[in-house]
N, C-alpha and C positions, 0 to 999 in steps of 0.2 A: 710420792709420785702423783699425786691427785691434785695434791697444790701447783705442782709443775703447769698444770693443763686446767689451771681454778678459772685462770680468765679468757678460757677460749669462747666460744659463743658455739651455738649450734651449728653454723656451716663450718667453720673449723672444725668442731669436732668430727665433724660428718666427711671432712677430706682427709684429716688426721686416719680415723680409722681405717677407708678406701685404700689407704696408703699404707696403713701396717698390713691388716688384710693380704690385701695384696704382694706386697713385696714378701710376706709369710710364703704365699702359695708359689710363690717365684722362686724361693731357695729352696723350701721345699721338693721341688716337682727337680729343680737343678741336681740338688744330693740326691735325689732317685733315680734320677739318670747314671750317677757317677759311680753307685752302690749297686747299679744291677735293677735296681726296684720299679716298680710303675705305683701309677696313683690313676683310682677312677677318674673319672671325668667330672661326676657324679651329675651328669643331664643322662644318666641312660644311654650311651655310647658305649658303645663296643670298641675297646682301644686294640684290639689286634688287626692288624694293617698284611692284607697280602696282594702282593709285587705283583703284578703283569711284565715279564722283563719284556714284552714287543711295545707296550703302552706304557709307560710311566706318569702318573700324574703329578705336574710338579710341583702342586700343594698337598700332597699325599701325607705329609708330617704333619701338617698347620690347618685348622682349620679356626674358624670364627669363634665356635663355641667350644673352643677348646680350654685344657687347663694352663696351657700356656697363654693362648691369646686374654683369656678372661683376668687373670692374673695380673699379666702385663698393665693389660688397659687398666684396673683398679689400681695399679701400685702407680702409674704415670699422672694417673687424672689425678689422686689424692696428694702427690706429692706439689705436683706444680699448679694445680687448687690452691693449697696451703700457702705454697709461697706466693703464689700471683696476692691469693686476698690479704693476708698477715703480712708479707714482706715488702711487696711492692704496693700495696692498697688500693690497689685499682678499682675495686668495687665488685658487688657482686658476679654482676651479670659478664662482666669481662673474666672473671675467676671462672668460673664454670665454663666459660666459650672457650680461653685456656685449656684447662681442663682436660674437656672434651678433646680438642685438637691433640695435647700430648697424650691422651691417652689413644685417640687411634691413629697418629702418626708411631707409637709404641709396638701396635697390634701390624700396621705394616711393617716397620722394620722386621719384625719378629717373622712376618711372612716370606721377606727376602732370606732370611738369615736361613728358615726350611727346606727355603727354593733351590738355593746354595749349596746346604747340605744333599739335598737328593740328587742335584747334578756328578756330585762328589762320587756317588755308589752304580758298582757293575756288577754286572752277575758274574758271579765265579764257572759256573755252567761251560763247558766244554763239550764243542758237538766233535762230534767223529766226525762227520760228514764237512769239516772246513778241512779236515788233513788232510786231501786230496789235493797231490803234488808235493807234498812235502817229505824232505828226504831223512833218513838217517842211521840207524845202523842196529845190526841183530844183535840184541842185547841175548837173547838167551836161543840153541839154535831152531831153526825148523824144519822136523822131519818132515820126511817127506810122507807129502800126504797129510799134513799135519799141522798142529799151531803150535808154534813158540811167539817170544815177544822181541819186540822191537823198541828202540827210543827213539824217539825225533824230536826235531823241534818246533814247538806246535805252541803257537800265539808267543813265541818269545819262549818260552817255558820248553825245561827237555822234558818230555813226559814217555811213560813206557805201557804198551798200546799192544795185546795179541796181534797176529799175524800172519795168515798162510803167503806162501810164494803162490804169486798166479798159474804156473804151471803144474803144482803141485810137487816141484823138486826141491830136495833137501838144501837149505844155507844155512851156511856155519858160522860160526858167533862173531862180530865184528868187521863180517860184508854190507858195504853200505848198499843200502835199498833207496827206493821209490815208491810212496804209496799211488797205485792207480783205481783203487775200488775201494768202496766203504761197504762193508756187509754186516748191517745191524754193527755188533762192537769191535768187530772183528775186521783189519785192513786185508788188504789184499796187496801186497807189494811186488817189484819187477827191483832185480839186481841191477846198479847203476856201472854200466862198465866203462 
């Protein structure tokens, strides 16, 4: 293996590495995503990320000094380093300008790709307070004076939601309702006649 890489010089060596390095931390940090796992950062960051669902920030995945961004940028610089000065020979100072370029054209991409993802995710969160006007029927009945439950359909979804009648009169299972008040979890429905 060591003859393989006998006649590299020092900036080869030095893109060679940047570029295993790297591309290491890129599959790594990939099967730890895939496997459930996480991996520090290891700058001292706190990798637990919590949601604002009214504000989302849309590099909330990605940041610069991340294990992904770092990653990236070393396994792009090292690679197309490598090739620029060994393959295409362009000379130093072009190989590192390279370089540079693919490795934070790498670190953007990677940023799109976060940006993408987080547009992707909603909150599963279900307010009471949107069921108001939405109709559908006594699933189990309600005394009177009392709660039983209701299904309706609530964001696309039938979901089943306590219930008094607003007058406080008994309906029996399978009379379609009206939600007209939300109290705390509990609807408040009118029979639709």
């Amino acid at each position: 293996m060591v003859r393989a890489f006998s006649d590299f010089n020092g900036l080869e060596m030095f893109f060679l590495i940047s570029g295993i390095i790297g591309g290491f931390f890129v599959i790594l940090k990939l099967l730890l995503q895939f496997i459930g796992g996480d991996a520090d950062t290891g700058i001292g960051a706190d990798s637990d990320i919590d949601f604002d669902t009214q504000h989302v920030d849309p590099d909330v995945g990605f940041r610069l000094l991340s294990m992904h961004g770092l990653s990236s940028f070393f396994m792009m610089f090292g690679l197309v380093g490598l090739a620029f000065y060994r393959q295409s020979q362009v000379g130093v100072i072009i190989s590192i300008i390279g370089a540079v370029a693919a490795g934070m054209v790498s670190v953007w991409v990677m940023s799109k790709i976060f940006q993408g993802a987080t547009r992707l995710q909603s909150s599963g969160t279900l307010k009471t307070a949107d069921a108001l006007g939405s109709t559908g029927t006594v699933y189990l009945n309600i005394p009177k004076g009392g709660i039983g439950r209701i299904s309706i359909n609530f964001n696309n979804h039938l979901r089943e939601f306590d219930a008094s009648e607003k007058d406080g009169n008994e309906v029996s299972t399978g009379t379609p309702v009206r939600v007209i008040k939300v109290n705390a979890n509990i609807l408040v429905v009118e029979i639709i006649k």
